[in-house]
C-alpha positions in Angstrom: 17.4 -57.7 26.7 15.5 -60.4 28.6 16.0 -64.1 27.3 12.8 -64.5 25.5 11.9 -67.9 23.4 9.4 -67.8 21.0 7.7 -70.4 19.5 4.8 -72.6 17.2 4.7 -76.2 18.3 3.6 -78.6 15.6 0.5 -79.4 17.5 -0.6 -76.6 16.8 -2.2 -74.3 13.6 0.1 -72.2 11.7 -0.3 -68.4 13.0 -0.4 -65.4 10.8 1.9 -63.0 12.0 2.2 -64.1 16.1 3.7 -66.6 17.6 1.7 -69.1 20.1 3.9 -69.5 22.9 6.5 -67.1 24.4 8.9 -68.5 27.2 10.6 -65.6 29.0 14.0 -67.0 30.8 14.8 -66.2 34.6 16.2 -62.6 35.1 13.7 -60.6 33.8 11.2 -57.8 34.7 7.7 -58.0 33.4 5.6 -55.0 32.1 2.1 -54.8 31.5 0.6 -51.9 29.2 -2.8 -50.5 30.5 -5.3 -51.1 26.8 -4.1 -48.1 25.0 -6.9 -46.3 22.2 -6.5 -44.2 19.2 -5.6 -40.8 21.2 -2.6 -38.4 21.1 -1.0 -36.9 24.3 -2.6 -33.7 23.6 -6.1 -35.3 23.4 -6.4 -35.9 19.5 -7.8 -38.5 17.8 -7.3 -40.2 15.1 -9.7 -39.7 12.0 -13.0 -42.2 12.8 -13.4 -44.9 10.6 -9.5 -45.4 9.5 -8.6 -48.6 10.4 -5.1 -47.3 9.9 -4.6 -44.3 11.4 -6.1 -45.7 14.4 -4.1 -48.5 14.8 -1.5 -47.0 13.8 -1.9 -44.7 16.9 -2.8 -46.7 19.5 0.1 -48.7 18.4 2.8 -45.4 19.0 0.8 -45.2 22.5 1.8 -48.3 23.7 5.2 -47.6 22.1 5.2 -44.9 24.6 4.0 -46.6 27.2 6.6 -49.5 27.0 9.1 -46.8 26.7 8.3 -45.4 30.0 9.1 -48.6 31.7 12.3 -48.6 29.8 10.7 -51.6 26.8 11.0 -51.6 22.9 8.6 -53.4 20.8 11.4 -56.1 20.4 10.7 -56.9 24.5 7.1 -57.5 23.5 6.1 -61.0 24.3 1.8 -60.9 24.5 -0.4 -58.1 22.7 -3.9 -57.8 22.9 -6.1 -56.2 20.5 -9.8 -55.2 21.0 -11.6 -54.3 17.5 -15.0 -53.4 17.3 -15.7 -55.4 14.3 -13.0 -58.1 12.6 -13.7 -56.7 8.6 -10.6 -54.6 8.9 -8.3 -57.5 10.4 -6.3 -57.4 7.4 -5.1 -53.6 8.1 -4.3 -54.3 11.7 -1.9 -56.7 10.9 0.0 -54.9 8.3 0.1 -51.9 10.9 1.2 -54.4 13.7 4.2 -55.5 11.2 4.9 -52.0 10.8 5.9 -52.2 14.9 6.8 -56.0 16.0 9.6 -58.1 14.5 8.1 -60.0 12.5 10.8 -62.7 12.8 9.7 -63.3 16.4 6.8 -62.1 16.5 4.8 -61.7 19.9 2.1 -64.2 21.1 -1.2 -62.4 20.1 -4.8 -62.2 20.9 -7.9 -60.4 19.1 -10.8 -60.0 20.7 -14.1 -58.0 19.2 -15.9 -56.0 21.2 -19.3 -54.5 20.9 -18.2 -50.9 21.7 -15.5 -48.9 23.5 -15.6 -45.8 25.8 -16.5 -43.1 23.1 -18.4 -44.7 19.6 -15.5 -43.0 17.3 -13.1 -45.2 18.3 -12.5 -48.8 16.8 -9.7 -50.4 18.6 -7.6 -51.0 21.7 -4.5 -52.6 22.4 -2.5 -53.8 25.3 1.2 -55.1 25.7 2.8 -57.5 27.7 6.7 -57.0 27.6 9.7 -58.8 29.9 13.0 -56.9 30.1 16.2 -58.0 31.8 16.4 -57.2 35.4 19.5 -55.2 36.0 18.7 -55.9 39.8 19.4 -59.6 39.1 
């Protein structure tokens, strides 16, 4: 595991559910997540218009796709989400505390969009994780 800090300075607003600054210590690797969408491996998507389901799945994508580059959800240090509208911002949350520790929770930024690549879908979301370098 990479030596990671998190942390809310005084200075700044209380955040709900992320952290506003993460620190990553020398020795580690970073990993960047390309945005990942509401889509199974074998093409499926989840049901349109659950907030849910949808984050829920793009959420086990980028599980995956951390995985691949040998992260967990506890290396996570910076997630982005892209909504296409904010009314639902209360389900995304409780689905992102289904995944992140919420004792350290990642730094985090939301971003609504006016569409993504195909009209059924509602969000996207991208990871940046830092693992320890087993090279150092």
């Amino acid at each position: 595991m990479a030596d990671i800090e998190f942390s809310t300075p005084s200075t700044l607003p209380q955040p709900n559910g992320y952290s506003h600054v993460a620190t990553v210590g020398p020795g580690s690797r970073l990993v960047w997540t390309s945005g990942q969408v509401p889509v199974a491996a074998d093409g499926t998507a989840a049901p349109a218009g659950d907030w849910a389901a949808q984050t829920r799945q793009a959420m086990h994508n980028v599980g995956a796709a951390l995985a691949a580059a040998g992260a967990t959800w506890h290396d996570v240090v910076k997630l982005t989400f892209y909504v296409v509208d904010t009314s639902e911002l209360a389900t995304v949350r409780a689905v992102r505390d289904e995944f992140v520790d919420v004792e350290r929770p990642p730094t985090s930024s939301l971003v609504q969009v006016a569409g993504l690549f195909r009209p059924d879908l509602l969000i996207e979301i991208e990871a940046v994780a830092a693992i320890a370098d087993s090279r150092v």
